[in-house]
C-alpha positions in Angstrom: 60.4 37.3 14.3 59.9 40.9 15.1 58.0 39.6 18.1 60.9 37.1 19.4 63.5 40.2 19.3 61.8 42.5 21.2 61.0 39.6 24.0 64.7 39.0 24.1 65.4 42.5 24.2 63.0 43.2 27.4 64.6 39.9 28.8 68.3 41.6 28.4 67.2 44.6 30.5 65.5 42.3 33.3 68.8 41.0 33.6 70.7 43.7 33.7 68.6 45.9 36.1 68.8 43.0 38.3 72.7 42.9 38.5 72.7 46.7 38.8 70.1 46.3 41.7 72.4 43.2 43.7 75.5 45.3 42.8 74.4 48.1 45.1 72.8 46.1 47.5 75.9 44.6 48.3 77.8 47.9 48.0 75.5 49.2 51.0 76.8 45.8 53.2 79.0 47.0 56.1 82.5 46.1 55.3 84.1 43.9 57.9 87.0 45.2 59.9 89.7 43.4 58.3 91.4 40.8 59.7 94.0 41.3 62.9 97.2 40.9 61.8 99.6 39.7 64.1 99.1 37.9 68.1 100.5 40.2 71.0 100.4 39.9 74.7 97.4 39.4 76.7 95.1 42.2 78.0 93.7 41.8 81.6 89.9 42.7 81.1 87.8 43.1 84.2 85.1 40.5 85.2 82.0 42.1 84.4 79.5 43.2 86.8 76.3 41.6 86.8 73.1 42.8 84.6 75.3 44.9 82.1 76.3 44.4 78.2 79.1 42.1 78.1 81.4 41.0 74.9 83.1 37.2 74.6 85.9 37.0 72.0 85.2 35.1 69.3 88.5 34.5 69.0 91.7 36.1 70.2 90.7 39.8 69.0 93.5 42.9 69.2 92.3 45.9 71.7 93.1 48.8 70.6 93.1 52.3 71.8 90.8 53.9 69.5 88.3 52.5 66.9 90.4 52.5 64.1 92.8 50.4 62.7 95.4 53.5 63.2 95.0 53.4 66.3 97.9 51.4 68.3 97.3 47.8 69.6 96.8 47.6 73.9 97.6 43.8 73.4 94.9 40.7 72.5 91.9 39.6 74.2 91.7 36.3 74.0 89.1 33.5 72.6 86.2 33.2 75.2 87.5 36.1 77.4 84.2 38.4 78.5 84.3 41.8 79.5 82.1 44.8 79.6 81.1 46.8 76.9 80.7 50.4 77.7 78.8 51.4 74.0 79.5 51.5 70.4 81.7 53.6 68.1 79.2 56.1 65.8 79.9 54.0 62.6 79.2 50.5 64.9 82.0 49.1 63.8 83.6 48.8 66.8 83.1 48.1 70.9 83.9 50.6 73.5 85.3 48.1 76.8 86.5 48.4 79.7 89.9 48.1 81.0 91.9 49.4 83.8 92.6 52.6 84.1 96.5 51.9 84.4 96.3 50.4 80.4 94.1 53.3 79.2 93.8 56.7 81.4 90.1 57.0 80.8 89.2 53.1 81.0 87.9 52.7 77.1 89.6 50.6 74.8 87.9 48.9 71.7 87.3 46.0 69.9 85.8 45.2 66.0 82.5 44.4 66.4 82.8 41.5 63.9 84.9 39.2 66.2 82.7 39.9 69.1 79.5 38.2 70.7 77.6 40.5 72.4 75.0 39.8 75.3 73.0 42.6 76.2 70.5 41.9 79.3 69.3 45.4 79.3 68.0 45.4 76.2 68.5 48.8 75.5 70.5 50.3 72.5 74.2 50.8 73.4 75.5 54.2 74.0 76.9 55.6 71.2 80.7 56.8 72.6 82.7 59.3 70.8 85.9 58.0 69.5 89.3 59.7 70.6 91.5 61.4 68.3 93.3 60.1 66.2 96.8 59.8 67.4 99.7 61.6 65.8 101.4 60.2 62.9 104.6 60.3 62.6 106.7 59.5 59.4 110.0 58.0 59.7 113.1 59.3 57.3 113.5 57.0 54.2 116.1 54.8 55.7 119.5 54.4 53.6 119.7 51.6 51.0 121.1 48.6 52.7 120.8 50.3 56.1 119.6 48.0 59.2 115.9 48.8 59.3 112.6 47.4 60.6 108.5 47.7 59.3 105.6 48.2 61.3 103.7 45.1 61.5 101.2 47.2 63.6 100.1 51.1 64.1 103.0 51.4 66.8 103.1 53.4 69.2 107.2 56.2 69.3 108.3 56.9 72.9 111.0 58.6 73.9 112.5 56.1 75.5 112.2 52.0 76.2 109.4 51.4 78.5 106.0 51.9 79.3 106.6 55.5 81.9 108.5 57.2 78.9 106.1 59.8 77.2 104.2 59.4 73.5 105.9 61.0 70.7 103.1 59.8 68.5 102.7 56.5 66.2 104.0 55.0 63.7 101.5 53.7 60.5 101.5 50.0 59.9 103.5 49.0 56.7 106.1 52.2 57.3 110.0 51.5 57.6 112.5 53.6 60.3 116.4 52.7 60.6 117.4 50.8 63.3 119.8 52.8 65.8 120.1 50.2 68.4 118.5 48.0 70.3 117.5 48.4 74.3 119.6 47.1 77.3 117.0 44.6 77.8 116.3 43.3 73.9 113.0 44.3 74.1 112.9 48.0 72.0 114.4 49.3 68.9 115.9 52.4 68.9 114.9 54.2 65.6 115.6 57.4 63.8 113.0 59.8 64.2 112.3 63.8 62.7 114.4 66.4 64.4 110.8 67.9 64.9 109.4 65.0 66.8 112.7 64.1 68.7 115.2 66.5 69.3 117.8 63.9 69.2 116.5 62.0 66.4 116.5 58.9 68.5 112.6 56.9 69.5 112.0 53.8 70.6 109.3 51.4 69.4 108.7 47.5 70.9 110.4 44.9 69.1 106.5 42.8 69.1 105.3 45.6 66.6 108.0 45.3 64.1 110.1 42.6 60.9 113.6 43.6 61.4 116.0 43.7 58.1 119.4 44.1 57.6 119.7 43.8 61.5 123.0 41.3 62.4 125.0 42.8 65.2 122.9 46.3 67.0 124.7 48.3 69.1 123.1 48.7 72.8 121.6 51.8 73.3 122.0 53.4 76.8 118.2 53.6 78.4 118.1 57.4 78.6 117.0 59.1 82.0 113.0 59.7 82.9 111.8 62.5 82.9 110.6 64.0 86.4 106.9 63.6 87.3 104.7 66.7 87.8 101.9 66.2 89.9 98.9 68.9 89.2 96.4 70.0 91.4 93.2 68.7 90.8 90.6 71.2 88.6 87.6 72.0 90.8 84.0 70.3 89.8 83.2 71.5 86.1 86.1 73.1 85.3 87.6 73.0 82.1 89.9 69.7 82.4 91.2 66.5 80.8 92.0 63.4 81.6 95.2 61.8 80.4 95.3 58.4 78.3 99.2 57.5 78.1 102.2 58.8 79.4 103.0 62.5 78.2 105.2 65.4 77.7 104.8 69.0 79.1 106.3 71.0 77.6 106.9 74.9 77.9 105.1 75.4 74.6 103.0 73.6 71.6 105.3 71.0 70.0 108.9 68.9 70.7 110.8 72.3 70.0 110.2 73.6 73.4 111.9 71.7 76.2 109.8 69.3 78.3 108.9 70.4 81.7 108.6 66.5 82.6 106.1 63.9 82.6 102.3 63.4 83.6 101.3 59.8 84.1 98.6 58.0 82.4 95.2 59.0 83.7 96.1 62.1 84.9 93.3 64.9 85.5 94.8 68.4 84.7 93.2 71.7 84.9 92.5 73.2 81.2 93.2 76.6 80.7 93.7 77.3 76.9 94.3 75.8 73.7 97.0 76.3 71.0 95.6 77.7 67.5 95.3 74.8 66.1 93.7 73.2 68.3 97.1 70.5 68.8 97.6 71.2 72.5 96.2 72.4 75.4 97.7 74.6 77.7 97.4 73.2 81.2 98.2 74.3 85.3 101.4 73.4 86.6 102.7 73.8 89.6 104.9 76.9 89.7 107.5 75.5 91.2 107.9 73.5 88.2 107.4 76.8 85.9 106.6 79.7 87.4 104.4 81.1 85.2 102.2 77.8 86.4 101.7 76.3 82.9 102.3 74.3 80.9 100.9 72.5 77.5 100.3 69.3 76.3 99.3 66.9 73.1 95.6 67.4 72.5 95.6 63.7 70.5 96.6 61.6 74.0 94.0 63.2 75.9 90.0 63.6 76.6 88.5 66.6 77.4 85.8 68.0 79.5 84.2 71.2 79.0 86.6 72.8 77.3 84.7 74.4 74.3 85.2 78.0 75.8 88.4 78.0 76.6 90.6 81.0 75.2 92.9 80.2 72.6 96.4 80.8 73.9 99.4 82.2 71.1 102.6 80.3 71.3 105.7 81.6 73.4 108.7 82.2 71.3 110.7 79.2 70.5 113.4 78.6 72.7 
């Protein structure tokens, strides 16, 4: 009897040092990007060139602008569409590709690995690209009970005004809620309430294609408002401290939306690097000096990517205006 026990005893602890081993086992399996949530427009993605690593779409697949699910959505790629990948995010959870330079200023966007195919003729390992910043995140003020309102259906991306050449005032998480101050003259955007610290006149616009409107019968129409100019900087000399642009931005006359803008750069833009803020938000950039005429101006360090900048001096804040 004695004997029987301590058999069934030794059996128990088999068993249970084999869950505890499966447990972790499956604990160490990557976890799959989760599912893409909702279809959007198409993205043109160059034909490939020949002899390089290539992705299909295993089916339509959101592109986003950084390898994260916070980062906002370019538009879809869709099922069977190939395009080249430029190298893998350092967890390899996601595809660096390339797309034109007018949908992303430095011609990387990415893609979950788990709804890609890859074909790699080189058979080398993929370079291992490093990620962007996140973007800034912006949180909306609680809308008023009953007020017209919509929710993020998608990380979505706050301009300043409703089309693609207005500048970034940062993104807005997926699941949070911003009142509804109007729609645009063409239907497309909602104008929403924003900070007083991210918009001076509380007023950002996001694309309706992001967003589940409610409470919203009858919105005004809200008067597009006016561009900002376009500043066109010289071009940094070979090595110099510099970045390159990825969307539309702000320069403004110091680090943040409490110092007026100076106007707009476009995407893709190469600027001349000449400082950085304290903490480390912005970069302080050359202007023309017609524009300012102390010949600079600063810039969101999130929308941007940067080359050779690690010795730049760090610049102290001008008063605020």
């Amino acid at each position: 009897m004695k004997k029987t026990k301590s058999t069934s005893l030794k059996l128990v602890i088999l068993v249970l040092l084999f869950v505890f081993v499966l447990s972790a086992c499956r604990s160490a399996e990557r976890t799959p990007v989760p599912t893409e949530s909702i279809p959007l427009p198409p993205v043109d993605i160059p034909d490939p060139a020949p002899n390089v690593p290539t992705g299909a779409a295993r089916v339509n697949v959101n592109v986003r602008t950084g390898p994260s699910m916070l980062f906002p959505v370019l538009g879809t790629a869709q099922e069977g569409d190939r395009g080249e990948i430029l190298g893998i995010s350092p967890d390899s959870y996601w595809y660096a590709i390339k797309v034109p330079t007018t949908l992303v200023g430095t011609g990387i966007a990415w893609s979950a690995v788990d709804y890609v195919d890859l074909n790699n003729p080189t058979g080398q390992q993929l370079p291992v690209i490093t990620p962007p910043l996140l973007p800034t995140l912006v949180n909306f003020p609680v809308p008023p009970v009953n007020a017209p309102q919509v929710s993020m259906l998608e990380a979505a991306t706050l301009r300043s005004g409703p089309t693609l050449e207005f500048p970034v005032y940062g993104v807005a998480p997926t699941g949070s809620r911003a009142e509804v101050l109007g729609q645009s003259e063409d239907g497309d955007w909602w104008a929403v309430r924003l900070p007083t610290n991210v918009a001076t006149d509380s007023t950002g616009w996001v694309a309706k294609v992001y967003t589940l409107p409610s409470n919203v019968t009858s919105p005004p129409t809200v008067k597009t408002p006016d561009l900002p100019n376009n500043i066109n900087p010289a071009a940094p000399a070979s090595g110099a401290p510099s970045l390159i642009t990825r969307d539309v931005l702000n320069v403004r006359t110091g680090p943040g939306s409490a110092y007026p803008s100076l106007g707009k750069v476009g995407i893709g833009t190469v600027i001349a690097v000449i400082g950085v803020s304290p903490d480390g938000e912005h970069y302080v950039v050359n202007i023309p000096k017609e524009i300012d005429q102390s010949g600079q101006g600063w810039i969101q360090a999130r929308f941007v990517r940067t080359e050779n900048v690690s010795n730049v001096p760090v610049v102290q804040p001008p008063p605020v205006p």
